[in-house]
C-alpha positions, 0 to 999 in steps of 0.5 A, a space after each residue: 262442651 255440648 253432649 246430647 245423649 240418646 233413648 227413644 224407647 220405654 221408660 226402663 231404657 231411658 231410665 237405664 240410659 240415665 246412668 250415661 248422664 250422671 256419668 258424664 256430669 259427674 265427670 264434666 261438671 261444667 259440660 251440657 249434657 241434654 237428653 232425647 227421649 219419648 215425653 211419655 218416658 220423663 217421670 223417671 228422669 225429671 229433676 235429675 241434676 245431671 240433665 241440662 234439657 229435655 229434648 223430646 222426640 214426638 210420636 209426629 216427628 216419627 210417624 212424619 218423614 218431612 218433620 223428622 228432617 226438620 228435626 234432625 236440622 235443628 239437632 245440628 242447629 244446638 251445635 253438640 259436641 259430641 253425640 251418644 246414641 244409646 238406641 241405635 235405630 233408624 231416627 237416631 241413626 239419622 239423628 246421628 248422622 245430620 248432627 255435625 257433631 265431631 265425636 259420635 258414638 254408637 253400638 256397632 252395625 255392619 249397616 250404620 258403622 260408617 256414621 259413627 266414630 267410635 262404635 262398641 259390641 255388646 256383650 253377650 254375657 253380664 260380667 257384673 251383678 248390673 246386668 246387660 242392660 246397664 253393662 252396655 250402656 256403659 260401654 259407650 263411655 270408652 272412649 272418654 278419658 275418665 278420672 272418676 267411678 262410673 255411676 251405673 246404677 240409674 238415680 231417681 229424683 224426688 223432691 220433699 214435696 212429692 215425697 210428702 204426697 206420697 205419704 199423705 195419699 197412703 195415710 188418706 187411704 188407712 194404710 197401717 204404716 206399722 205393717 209391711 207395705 208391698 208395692 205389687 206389679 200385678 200386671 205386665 206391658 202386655 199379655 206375653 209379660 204378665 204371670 198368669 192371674 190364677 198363679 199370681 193371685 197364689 203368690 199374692 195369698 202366699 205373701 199375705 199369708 207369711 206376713 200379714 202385709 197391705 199391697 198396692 196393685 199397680 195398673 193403670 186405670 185402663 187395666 181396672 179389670 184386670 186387676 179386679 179378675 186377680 184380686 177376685 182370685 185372692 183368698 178372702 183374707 189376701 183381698 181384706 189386705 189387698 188396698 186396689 183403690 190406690 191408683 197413682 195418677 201419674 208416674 211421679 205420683 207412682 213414685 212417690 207412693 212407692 218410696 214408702 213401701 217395703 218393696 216392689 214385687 211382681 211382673 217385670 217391667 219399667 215398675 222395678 227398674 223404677 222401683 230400683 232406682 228409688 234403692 227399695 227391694 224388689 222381686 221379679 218374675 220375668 216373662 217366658 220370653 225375656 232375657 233375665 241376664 239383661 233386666 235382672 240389675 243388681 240382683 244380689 240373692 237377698 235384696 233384689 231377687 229375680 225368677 226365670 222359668 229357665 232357672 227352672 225348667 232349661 230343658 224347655 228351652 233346649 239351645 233357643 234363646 228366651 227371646 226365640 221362644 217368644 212365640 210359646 210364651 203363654 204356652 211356657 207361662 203354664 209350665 211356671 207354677 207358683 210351686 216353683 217360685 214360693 221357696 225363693 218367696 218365702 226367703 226374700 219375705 224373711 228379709 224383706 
């Protein structure tokens, strides 16, 4: 039996799109399961032994009519057996429909319902602590006859060699390995996900302040400003913990530094869903504008714990969606002070 399962998006949905691999591997031991993604976005799913091949969906195949046909061709070339599109955009949708696979199974759409067999609706509303994101996911696997547990939660694979290098880049650096080490997500995808620098240069003093921990700044090398405008904001004392010249150099680099600190926290993003992945805490300030009950994924209280300003402050939502706010996002960002998110900090440092 051939699958090929689909994600063209970033790295956190293919990441969560993983959870259908390991899945079905595990249920199909002996089947083939291939997955299409972005190449940028294989870091988090690189030597994962439920993933037979990589197929990689290239920014020319998209941006060019006549290669995307080409490969649509050769997708019905491989023969799958069933097919799993995860997206549910306008490529996969033609993905799909080339494949001339017996069984394909998508999310439902008035508009694309008649090239799939067998559709799902997503749900509105988490029904476990995995959230929306995984939930839905999940729900493409209805129509197979499972024996076995459905494995929800997205694994990440490091062998001892990067392992290893993380370690050595940490001790390279002087990290003191007797203190806490916090990974910080000092910056979001882009301005309308990223907490305000004066307010997170706050929590960063705070963290500092109540544990004495050394923190890791993830940017990558075009964000240096950025990152360098927040740690100006620090306290003097915050900055002498601040260690801002650690720059993975790659995602599996990030990875491998990230398995040796305590936790993960700041901005959400792709960095806690990996961070997750790896089983290490995190806690998460979601943007004004996303929707927390899709990303916020085992979220417990203790260990992996989330803030919204709709937690907060409902009232400046009224009955809109985060999403339909997006457009008051930075507006909204001046409304989540630090206050509001520093009791729910300082109880998570206590345990984490």
């Amino acid at each position: 039996m051939k699958i090929l399962v689909i994600q063209q998006k970033m790295i956190g949905d293919v990441l969560a799109s993983s959870a259908i691999c390991n899945t079905l591997k595990n249920e199909y031991p002996n089947a083939q399961i291939d997955y299409l993604i972005y190449p940028f976005t294989s870091p988090v799913v690189e030597n994962n032994p439920n993933i037979d091949n990589l197929v990689f969906f290239k920014d020319e195949i998209k941006k060019n009519k006549i290669k995307l046909v080409k490969f649509c061709l050769e997708i019905r070339k491989s023969k799958y057996d069933i097919i799993i599109d995860a997206y549910g955009k306008l490529e996969s949708n033609m993905i799909v429909a080339f494949s001339g696979a017996k069984t394909k199974i998508g999310f439902y759409k008035s508009y694309t319902n008649l090239i799939y067999t067998y559709t799902v609706r997503e749900l509105s509303v988490p029904k476990t602590t995995a959230g929306l994101a995984l939930e839905n996911r999940m729900l493409l696997l209805q129509s197979f006859d499972l024996k076995k547990p459905l494995k929800v939660k997205p694994e990440i694979f490091l062998k001892d060699y990067e392992i290893k290098n993380g370690k050595q880049i940490l001790f390279q650096n002087h990290i003191d390995f007797s203190k806490k080490i916090y990974m910080i997500g000092i910056l979001g995808s882009g301005k309308t996900k990223t907490y305000p620098g004066n307010y997170m240069a706050e929590l960063l003093d705070k963290i500092v302040a109540d544990t004495n921990a050394s923190l890791l700044f993830n940017y990558i090398p075009s964000q240096l400003k950025e990152a360098h405008e927040i740690f100006n904001l620090c306290q003097p004392e915050t900055q002498k913990n601040i260690k801002i010249d650690i720059v993975p150099r790659s995602i599996r680099e990030f990875l491998s530094i990230t398995y040796h600190c305590d936790a993960l926290l700041g901005n959400e993003g792709g960095a806690v869903n990996m961070a997750k992945a790896l089983n290490k805490p995190t806690f998460t300030i979601f943007s004004t504008w996303i929707k927390k009950e899709a990303w916020n994924s085992f979220d417990d209280g203790i260990k992996n714990v989330s803030v919204h300003l709709k937690d907060f402050k409902p009232d400046l939502y009224g009955s809109k969606t985060a999403k339909e706010m997006k457009g008051q996002a930075m507006d909204l960002y001046q409304s989540f002070t630090p206050d509001l998110i520093i009791p729910r900090l300082e109880e998570y440092l206590k345990s984490n």
